[in-house]
C-alpha positions as CSV (number, residue, x, y, z in Angstrom):
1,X,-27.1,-12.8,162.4
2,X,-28.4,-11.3,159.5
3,X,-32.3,-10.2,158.8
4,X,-33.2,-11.1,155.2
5,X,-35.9,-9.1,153.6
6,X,-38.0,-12.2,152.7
7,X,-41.6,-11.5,153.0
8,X,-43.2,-13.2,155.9
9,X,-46.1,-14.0,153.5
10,X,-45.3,-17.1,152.0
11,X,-47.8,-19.2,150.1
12,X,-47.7,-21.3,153.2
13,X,-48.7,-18.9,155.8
14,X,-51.3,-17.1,152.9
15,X,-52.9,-20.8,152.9
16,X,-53.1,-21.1,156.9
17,X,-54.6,-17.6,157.0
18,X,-57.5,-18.3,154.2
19,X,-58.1,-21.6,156.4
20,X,-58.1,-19.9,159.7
21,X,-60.4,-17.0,158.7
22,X,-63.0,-19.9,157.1
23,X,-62.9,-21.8,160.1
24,X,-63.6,-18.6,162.6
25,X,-66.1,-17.2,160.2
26,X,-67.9,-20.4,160.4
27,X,-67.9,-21.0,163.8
28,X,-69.1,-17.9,164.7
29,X,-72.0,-18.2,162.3
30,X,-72.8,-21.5,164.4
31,X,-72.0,-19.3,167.3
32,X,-74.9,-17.1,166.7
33,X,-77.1,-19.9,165.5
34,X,-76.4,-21.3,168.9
35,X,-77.2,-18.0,170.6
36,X,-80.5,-17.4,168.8
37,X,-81.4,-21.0,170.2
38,X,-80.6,-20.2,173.7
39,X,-77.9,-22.2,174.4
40,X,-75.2,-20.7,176.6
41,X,-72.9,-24.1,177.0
42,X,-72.0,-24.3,173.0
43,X,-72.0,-20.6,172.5
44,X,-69.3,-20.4,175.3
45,X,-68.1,-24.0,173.8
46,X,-67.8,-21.9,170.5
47,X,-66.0,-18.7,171.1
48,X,-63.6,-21.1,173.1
49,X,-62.8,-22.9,169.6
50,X,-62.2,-19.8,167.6
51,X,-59.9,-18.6,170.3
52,X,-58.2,-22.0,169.8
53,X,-57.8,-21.4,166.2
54,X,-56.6,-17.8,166.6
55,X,-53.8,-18.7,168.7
56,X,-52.6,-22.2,166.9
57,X,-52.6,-19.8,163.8
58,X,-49.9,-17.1,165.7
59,X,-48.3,-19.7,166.9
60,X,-47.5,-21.2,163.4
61,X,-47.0,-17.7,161.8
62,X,-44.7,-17.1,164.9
63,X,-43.1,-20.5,164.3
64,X,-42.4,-19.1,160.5
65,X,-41.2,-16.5,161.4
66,X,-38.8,-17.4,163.9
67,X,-37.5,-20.3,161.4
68,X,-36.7,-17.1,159.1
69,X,-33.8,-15.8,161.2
């Protein structure tokens, strides 16, 4: 098969980025809000659900990628 040279950066993948990146930023400003409090349970809770939304985003870019070739 044959690579094309189409950028992976579609306005697709641009618009899951943006979303990911507000969604981590804002849970790990609840994070530390949650840490300043004292609570261990949701800070662990926390830094579990952005490492959810980093790997559902690779997933998709992988997923775009791979629909590429």
């Amino acid at each position: 098969m044959e690579k094309t040279q189409e950028s992976l950066f579609t306005s697709k993948v641009i618009a899951v980025l943006i979303a990911g990146f507000t969604i981590c930023a804002f849970l790990f400003y609840e994070m530390m809000k949650f840490a300043d409090a004292g609570n261990l349970i949701l800070v662990i809770l926390t830094s579990i659900a952005i490492s959810i939304v980093a790997v559902v985003i690779l997933k998709y870019i992988k997923h775009q990628q791979i629909k590429r070739i």
